[in-house]
C-alpha positions as MATLAB code, in Angstrom:
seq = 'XXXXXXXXXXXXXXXXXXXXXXXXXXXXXXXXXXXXXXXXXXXXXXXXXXXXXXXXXXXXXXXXXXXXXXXXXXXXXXXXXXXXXXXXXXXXXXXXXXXXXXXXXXXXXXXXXXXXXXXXXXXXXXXXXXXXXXXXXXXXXXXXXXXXXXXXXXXXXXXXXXXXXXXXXXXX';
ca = [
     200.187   -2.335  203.435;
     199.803   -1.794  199.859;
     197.318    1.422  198.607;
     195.017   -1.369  196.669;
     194.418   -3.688  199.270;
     191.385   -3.659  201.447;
     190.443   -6.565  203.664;
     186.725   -7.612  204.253;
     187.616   -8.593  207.739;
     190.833   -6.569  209.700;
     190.323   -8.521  212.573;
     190.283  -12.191  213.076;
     190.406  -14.965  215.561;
     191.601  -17.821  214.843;
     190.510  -21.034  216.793;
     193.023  -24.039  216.494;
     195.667  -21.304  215.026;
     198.672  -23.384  215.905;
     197.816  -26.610  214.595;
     198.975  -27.594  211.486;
     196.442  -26.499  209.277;
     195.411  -23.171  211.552;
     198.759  -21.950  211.756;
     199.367  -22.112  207.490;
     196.271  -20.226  207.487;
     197.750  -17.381  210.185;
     200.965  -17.408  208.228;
     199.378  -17.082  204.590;
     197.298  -14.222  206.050;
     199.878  -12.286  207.870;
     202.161  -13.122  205.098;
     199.606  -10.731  202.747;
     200.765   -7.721  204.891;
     197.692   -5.820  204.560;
     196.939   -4.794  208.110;
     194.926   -7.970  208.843;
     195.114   -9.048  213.227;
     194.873  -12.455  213.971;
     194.361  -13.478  217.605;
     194.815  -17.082  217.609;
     192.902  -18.501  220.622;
     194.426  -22.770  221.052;
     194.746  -24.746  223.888;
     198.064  -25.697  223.091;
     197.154  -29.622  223.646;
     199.311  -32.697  221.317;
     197.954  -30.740  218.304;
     198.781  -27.326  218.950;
     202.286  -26.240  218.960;
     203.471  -22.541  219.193;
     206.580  -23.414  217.123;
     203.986  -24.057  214.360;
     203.700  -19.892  214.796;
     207.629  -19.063  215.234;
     207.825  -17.745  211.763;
     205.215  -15.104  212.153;
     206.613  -13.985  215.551;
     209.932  -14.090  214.129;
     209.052  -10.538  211.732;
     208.778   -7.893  213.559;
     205.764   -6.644  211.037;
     203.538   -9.749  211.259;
     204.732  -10.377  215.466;
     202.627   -6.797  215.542;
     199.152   -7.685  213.991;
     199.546  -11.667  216.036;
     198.573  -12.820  219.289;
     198.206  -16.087  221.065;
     195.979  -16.774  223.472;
     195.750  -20.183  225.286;
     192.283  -21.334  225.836;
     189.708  -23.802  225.433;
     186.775  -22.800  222.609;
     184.395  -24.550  225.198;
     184.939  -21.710  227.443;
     182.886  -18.902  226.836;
     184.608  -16.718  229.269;
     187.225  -16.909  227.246;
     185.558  -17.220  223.914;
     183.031  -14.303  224.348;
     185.713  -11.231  225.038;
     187.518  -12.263  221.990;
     184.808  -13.107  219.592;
     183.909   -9.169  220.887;
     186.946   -7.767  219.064;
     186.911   -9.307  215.800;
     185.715   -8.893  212.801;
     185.238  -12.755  211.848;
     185.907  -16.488  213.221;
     187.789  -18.973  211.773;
     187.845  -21.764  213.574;
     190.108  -24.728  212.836;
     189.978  -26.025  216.268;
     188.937  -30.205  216.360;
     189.624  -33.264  218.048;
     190.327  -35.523  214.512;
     192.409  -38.107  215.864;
     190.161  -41.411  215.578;
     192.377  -43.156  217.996;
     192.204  -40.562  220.205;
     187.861  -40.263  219.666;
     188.168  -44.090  221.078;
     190.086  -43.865  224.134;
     188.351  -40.511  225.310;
     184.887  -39.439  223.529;
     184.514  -37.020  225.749;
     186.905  -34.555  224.423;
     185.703  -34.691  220.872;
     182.093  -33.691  222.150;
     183.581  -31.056  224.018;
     185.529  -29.421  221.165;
     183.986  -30.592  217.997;
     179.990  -29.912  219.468;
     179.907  -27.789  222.616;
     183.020  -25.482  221.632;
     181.483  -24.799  217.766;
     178.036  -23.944  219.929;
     180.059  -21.759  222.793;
     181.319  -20.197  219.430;
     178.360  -19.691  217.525;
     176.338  -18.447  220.914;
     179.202  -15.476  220.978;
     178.865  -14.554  217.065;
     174.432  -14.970  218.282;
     175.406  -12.080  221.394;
     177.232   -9.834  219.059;
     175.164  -10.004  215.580;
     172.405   -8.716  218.864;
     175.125   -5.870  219.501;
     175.487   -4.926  216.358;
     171.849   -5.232  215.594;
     171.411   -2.166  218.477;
     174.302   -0.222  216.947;
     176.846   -1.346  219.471;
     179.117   -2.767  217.534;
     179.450   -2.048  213.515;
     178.676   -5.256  212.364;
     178.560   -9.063  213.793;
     181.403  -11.034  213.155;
     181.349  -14.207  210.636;
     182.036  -17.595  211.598;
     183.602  -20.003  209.284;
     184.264  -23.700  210.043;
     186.518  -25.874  208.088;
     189.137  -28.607  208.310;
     190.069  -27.724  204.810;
     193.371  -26.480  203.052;
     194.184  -22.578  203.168;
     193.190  -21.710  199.761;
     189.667  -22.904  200.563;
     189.459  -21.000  203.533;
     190.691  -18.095  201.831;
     188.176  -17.698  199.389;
     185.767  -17.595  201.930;
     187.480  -14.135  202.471;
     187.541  -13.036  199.396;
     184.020  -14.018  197.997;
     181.155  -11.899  196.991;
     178.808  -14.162  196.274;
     175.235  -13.956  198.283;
     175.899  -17.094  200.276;
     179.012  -15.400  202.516;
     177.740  -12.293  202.858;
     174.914  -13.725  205.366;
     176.080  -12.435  208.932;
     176.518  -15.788  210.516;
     177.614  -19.006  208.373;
     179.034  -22.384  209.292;
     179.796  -24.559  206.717;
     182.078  -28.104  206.947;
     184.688  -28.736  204.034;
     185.256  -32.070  204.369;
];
């Protein structure tokens, strides 16, 4: 890790991390090597792939400050202990496949409605935490099927509009 570096958020989980678009975003961050964790919580289903990840788990440096976890964002059992130990959401996690929204509806309201609500009602429990000096601060939530760069300015940004403790935003 470099002297001048300083990351807003250390710790991060990463919803839909090893899809195609979630796991660039893992790599690019991990690639910074400035002491950012990612915990990548994906169910692993036709989108997901951990070979998607192979790179990062492939350096011994990045393999250190990476896990995967195989879950469903629907879950809050799941959702709520890991939402606990970060420092902001990202959460790329989506049914998107039209065909797919056809044949089984179900699944898309499952992922796309209840899982952004099971995530939003963890970031609710620990902006509460934080709010009784349990925790530091609550984490951030960020929403976006959009390319890395976007998603990294999010990061980066000063401006009034990120620095609220709990945003969701679509980048279509």
């Amino acid at each position: 890790m470099s002297a001048d570096s300083n990351p807003k958020f250390r710790r991060l989980l990463v919803t839909g991390g090893a899809g195609f678009i979630g796991s660039c975003f893992v790599r690019d961050v991990l690639a910074r090597r400035d002491g950012t964790e990612i915990i990548v919580l994906d169910k692993l289903t036709y989108a997901g792939n951990p070979q998607n990840l192979a790179p990062v788990e492939a350096d011994e440096e990045q393999a250190a400050r990476y896990r995967l976890v195989q879950g469903d964002i629907a879950d809050a059992t799941v959702v709520g202990p890991l939402v606990a130990q970060v420092d902001a959401v990202v959460n790329f996690a989506a049914e998107s496949h039209v065909d797919r929204s056809i044949l089984d509806p179900e699944a898309f309201l499952r992922t796309d409605v209840m899982g952004v609500h099971i995530l939003l009602e963890a970031c609710r429990v620990e902006k509460e935490r934080a709010a009784k000096g349990e925790r530091t601060a609550a984490p951030r939530l960020r929403c976006g099927s959009s390319p890395c760069s976007a998603v990294r300015r999010f990061f980066t940004s000063s401006s009034s509009t990120n620095r609220s403790l709990l945003r969701v935003t679509r980048n279509w």
